[in-house]
C-alpha positions in Angstrom: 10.7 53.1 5.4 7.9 50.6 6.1 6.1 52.5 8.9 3.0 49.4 8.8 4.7 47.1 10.5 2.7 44.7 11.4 1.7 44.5 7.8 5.3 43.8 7.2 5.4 40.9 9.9 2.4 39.3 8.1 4.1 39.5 5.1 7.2 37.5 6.7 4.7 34.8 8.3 3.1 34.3 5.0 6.1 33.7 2.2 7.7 31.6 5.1 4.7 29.7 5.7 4.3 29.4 2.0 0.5 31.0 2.2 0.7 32.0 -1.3 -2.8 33.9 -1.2 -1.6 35.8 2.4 1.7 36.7 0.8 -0.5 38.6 -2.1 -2.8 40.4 -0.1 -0.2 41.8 2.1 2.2 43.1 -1.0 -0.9 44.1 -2.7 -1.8 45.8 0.9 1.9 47.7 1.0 2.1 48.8 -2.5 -1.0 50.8 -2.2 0.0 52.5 1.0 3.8 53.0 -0.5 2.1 54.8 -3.7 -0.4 56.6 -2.1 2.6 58.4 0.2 4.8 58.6 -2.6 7.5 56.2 -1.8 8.7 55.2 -5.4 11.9 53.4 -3.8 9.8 50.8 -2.3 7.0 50.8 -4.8 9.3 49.3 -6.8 10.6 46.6 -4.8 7.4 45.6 -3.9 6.1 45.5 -7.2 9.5 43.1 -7.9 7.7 41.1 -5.7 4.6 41.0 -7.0 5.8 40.1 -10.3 7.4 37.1 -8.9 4.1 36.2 -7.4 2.3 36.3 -10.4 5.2 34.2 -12.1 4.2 31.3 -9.4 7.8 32.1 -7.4 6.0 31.5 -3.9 5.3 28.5 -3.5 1.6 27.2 -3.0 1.7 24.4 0.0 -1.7 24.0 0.5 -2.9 20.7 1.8 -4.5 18.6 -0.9 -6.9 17.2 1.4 -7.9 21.3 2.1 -8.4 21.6 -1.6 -10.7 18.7 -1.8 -13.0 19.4 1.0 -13.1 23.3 -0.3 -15.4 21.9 -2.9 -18.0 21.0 0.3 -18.2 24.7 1.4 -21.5 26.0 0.9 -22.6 29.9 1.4 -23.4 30.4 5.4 -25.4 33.9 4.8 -26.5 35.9 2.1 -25.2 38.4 4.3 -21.7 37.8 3.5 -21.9 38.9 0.4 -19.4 41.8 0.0 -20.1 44.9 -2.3 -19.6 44.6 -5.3 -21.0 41.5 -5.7 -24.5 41.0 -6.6 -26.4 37.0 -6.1 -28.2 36.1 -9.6 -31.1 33.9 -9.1 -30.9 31.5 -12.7 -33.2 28.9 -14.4 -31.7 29.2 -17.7 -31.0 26.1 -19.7 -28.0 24.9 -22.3 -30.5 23.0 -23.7 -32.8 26.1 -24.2 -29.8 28.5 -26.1 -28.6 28.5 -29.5 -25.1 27.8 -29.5 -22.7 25.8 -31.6 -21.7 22.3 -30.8 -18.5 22.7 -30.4 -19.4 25.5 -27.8 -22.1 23.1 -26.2 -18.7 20.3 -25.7 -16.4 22.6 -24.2 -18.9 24.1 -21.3 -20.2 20.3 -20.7 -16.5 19.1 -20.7 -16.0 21.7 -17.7 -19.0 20.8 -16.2 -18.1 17.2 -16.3 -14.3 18.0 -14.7 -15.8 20.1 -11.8 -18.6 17.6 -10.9 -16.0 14.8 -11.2 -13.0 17.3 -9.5 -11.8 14.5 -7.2 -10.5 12.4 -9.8 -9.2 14.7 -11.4 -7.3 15.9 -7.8 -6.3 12.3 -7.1 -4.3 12.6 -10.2 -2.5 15.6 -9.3 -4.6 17.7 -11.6 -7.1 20.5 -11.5 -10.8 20.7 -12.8 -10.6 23.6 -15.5 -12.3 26.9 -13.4 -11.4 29.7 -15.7 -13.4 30.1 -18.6 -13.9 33.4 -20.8 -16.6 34.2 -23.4 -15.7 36.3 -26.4 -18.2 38.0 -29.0 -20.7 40.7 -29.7 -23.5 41.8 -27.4 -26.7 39.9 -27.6 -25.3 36.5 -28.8 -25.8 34.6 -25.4 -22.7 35.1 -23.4 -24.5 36.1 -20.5 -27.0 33.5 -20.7 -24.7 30.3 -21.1 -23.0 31.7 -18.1 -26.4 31.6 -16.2 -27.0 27.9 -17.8 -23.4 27.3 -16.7 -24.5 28.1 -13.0 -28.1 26.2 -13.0 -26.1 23.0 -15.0 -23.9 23.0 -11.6 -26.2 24.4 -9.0 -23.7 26.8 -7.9 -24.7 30.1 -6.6 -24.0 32.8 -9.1 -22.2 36.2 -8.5 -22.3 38.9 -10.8 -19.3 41.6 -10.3 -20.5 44.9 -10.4 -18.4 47.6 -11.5 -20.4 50.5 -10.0 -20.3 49.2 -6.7 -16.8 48.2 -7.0 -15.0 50.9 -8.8 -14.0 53.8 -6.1 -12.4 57.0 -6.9 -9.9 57.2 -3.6 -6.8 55.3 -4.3 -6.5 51.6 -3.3 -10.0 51.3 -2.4 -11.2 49.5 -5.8 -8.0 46.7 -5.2 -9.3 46.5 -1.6 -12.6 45.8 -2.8 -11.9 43.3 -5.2 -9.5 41.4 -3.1 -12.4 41.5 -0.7 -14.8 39.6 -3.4 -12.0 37.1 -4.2 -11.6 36.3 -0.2 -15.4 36.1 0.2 -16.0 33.7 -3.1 -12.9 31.4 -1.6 -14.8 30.9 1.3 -17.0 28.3 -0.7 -17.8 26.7 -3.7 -19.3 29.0 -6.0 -19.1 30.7 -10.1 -17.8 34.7 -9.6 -18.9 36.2 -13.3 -17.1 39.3 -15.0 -19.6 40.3 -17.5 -17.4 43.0 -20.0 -14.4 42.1 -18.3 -12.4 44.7 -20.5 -14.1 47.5 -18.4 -11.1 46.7 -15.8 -8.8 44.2 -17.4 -7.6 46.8 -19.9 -4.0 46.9 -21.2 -1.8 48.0 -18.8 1.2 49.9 -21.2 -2.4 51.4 -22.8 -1.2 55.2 -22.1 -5.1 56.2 -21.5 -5.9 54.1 -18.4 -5.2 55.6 -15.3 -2.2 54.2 -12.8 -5.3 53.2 -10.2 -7.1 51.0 -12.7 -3.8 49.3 -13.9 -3.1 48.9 -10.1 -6.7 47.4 -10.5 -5.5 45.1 -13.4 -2.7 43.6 -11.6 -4.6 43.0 -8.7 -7.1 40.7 -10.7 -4.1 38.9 -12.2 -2.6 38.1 -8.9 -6.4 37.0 -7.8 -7.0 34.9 -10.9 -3.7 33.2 -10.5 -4.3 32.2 -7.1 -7.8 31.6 -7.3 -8.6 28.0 -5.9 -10.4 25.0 -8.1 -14.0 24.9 -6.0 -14.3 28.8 -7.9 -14.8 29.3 -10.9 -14.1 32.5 -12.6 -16.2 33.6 -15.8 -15.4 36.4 -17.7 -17.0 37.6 -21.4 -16.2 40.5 -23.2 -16.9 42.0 -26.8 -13.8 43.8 -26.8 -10.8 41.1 -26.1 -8.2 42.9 -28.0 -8.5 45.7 -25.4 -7.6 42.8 -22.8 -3.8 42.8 -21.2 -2.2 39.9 -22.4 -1.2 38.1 -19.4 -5.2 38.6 -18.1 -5.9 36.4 -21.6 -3.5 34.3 -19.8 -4.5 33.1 -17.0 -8.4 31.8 -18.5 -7.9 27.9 -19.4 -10.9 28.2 -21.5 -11.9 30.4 -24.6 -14.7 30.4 -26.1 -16.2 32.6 -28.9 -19.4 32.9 -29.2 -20.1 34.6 -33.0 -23.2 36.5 -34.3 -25.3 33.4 -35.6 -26.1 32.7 -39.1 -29.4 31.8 -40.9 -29.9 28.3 -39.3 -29.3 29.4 -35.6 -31.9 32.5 -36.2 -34.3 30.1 -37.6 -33.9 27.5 -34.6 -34.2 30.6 -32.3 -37.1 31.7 -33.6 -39.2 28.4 -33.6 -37.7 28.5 -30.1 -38.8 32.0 -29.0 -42.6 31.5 -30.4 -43.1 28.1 -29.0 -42.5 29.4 -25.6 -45.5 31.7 -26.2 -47.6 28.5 -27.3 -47.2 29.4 -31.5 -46.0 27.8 -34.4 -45.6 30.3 -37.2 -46.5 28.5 -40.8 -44.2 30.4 -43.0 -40.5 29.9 -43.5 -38.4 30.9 -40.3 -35.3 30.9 -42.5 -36.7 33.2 -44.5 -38.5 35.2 -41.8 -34.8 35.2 -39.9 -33.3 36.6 -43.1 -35.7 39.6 -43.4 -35.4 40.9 -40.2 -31.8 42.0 -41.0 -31.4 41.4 -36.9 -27.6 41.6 -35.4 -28.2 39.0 -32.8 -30.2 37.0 -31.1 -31.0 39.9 -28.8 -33.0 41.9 -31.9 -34.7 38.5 -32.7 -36.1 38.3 -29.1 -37.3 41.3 -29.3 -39.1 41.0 -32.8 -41.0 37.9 -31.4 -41.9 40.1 -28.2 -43.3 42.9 -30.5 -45.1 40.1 -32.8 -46.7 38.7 -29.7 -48.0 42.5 -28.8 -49.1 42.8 -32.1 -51.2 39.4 -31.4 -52.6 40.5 -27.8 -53.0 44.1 -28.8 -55.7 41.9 -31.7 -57.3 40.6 -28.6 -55.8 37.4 -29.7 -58.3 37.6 -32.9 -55.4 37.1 -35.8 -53.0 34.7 -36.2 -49.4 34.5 -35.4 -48.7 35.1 -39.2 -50.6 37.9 -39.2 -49.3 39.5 -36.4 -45.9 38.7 -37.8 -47.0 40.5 -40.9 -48.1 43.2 -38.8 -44.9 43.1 -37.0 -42.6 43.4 -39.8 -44.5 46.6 -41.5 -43.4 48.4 -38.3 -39.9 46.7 -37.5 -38.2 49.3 -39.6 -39.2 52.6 -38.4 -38.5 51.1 -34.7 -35.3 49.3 -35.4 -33.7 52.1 -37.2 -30.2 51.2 -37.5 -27.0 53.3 -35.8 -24.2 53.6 -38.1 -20.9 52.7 -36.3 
């Protein structure tokens, strides 16, 4: 029996009314409370319905002309922000990261589609809003979403898990759904960093029935997200993702560990910013260091640049490089996996 029944007349007013994002919430709403009291006959249907949700069954009426002037919203108060969601301040740069050019053309191409989204809306299309970043830590996934944000002057959200993960039942759902509604409410870039920590597979017999409540509550989310949001997601881990999350990104991009001419550009990069220009071979230099990513490289430079003001600024950048790479090994030991 549906004792929430003005949950239930909500849920009427929004599949007639064809408010495809209203008729989510309020199944997502039901299910929870039919779970939580143990009511597996309509727990069930309900999740019937869900499914068809997901497959696009209700249909979206929502005015074009709404769509379009979504992308004029603007953020009324920082204190808005819901929790779980934390405002990143960004100056980062594409120009200033080492990526591949093929990587650079797909994140300008978005770019270029939101900033020009009304043509793309007169033609009965959408600007691409979904984008996830695959490879392993310290390789810049984080950082091109930042450059992503600054590139569009957008205000950036980072999800955080530990403020949104709950242990009572239904509460993590109701929190995300909350983050969704709040980041719909104006143009803005809402960023998963290690996605896979709740968009597990869901037949994966480990994860718990909250958190794969949890992962179909971000698939209904990210299917009904609208245009003027876009949702970025990276993850070192995407064969741990549920298939239909991979789904529902338009975008893919893997971001690999780098090779001997990206560490090299990096680190003429990294010790110009600090005002030097090494004289011996960065190649080489890049080769030595036996780093992982770009991550380690950063943090050789920073310990060559200690090296340098520890001198008093007396030596050189070579020498405190030489310095540096005496005592690189017995702090960099390396963790077998």
């Amino acid at each position: 029996m549906i004792s929430n029944m003005s949950a239930f007349e909500n849920l009427v007013r929004s599949g007639v009314s064809g408010d495809k994002s209203g008729f989510k919430a309020v199944v997502d709403q039901l299910l929870q409370e039919a779970e939580s009291k143990g009511d597996e006959t309509l727990a069930r249907l309900l999740k019937a319905a869900m499914t068809g949700g997901e497959k696009g069954s209700i249909e979206d009426r929502t005015d074009k002309a709404a769509i379009s002037a979504a992308f004029d919203n603007k953020l009324r108060s920082l204190d808005d922000i819901p929790i779980g969601l934390q405002w990143q301040k960004t100056n980062a740069t594409l120009n200033a990261l080492i990526l591949k050019q093929e990587t650079v053309d797909v994140i300008s191409s978005v770019i270029e589609e939101q900033q020009d989204y009304q043509l793309f809306l007169d033609a009965g299309l959408k600007p691409r809003h979904k984008l996830l970043l695959i490879g392993p830590p310290g390789n810049g996934k984080t950082q091109a979403t930042k450059a992503f944000a600054n590139a569009m002057g957008l205000p950036l959200y980072f999800v955080r898990y530990d403020a949104l993960i709950s242990q009572r039942p239904g509460e993590t759902s109701k929190r995300l759904n909350t983050a969704f509604e709040f980041a719909k409410s104006h143009r803005c870039i809402l960023f998963f960093d290690e996605i896979d920590a709740i968009g597990k597979e869901r037949s994966d017999p480990n994860e718990t029935a909250e958190m794969k409540r949890v992962v179909s509550t971000l698939l209904v989310q990210l299917d009904d997200v609208p245009p003027h949001v876009i949702c970025m997601g990276a993850t070192n881990h995407a064969g741990l993702l549920d298939r239909a999350f991979l789904r529902r990104f338009d975008i893919r991009i893997m971001l690999p560990n780098p090779g001997t001419t990206e560490y090299a550009k990096y680190l003429k990069m990294a010790f110009k910013k600090w005002g030097h220009e090494p004289s011996r071979n960065l190649r080489v230099l890049g080769i030595s260091l036996q780093v992982e990513n770009f991550a380690e490289a950063e943090i050789f430079v920073d310990d060559c640049i200690r090296a340098w003001v520890k001198a008093k600024k007396s030596i050189t950048i070579d020498e405190a490089i030489d310095q540096t790479l005496l005592a690189w090994p017995k702090s960099r030991v390396k963790i077998p996996m």
